[in-house]
C-alpha positions, 0 to 999 in steps of 0.5 A, spaced: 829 502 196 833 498 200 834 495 208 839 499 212 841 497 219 838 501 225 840 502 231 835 505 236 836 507 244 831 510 249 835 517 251 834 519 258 831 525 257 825 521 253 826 520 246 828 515 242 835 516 238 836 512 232 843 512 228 844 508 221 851 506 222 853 505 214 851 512 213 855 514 220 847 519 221 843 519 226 837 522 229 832 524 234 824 523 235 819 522 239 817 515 239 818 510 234 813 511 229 816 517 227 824 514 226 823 512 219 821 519 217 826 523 221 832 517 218 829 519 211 829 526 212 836 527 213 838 523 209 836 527 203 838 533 206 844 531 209 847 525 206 852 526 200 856 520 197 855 513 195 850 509 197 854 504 202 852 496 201 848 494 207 852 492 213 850 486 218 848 488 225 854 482 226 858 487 224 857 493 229 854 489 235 861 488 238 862 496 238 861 499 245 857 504 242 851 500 239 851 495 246 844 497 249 838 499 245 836 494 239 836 494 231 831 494 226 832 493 218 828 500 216 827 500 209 830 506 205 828 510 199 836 511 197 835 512 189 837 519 189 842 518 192 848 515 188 852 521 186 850 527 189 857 531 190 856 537 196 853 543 193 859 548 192 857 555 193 859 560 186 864 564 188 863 572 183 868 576 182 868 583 186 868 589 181 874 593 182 872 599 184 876 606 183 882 609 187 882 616 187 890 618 188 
């Protein structure tokens, strides 16, 4: 497990977003209580690659994109992580079919 850089804002609609810049995810919960789950989830599901190092919020505060909301060090399981290539569909040949002359 390993302490990542998040950055949390309250969207208009209601909710919360939460981007993980190293990652370049992000998700959407309900209420704060619920990000480091939602980060989790979509890691597993979602991420595939190496595990980048973990930045410093000095690196992303000057970017437009991160100037409201506020930061957390979440603390993620990225274990299995490491290596993991995107699946590749298995392509089979189609049978050759008879053509009647």
């Amino acid at each position: 497990m390993t302490f990542f850089v998040t950055h949390v804002r309250s969207e208009v609609d209601g909710g919360i977003c939460a981007n993980l810049p190293d990652f370049n995810l992000y998700v959407f919960a309900h209420a704060i209580c619920d990000v480091p789950e939602q980060l989790q989830k979509v890691l597993a599901e979602q991420y595939r690659g190496n595990v980048p190092m973990s930045s410093n919020i000095e690196d992303w505060q000057g970017q437009s994109d991160y100037r409201s909301g506020w930061w957390l060090w979440l603390n993620l399981d990225v274990d299995g992580l490491n290596g993991r290539s995107r699946r590749r569909r298995k392509l089979m040949p189609a049978p050759a079919q008879d053509v009647i002359s």
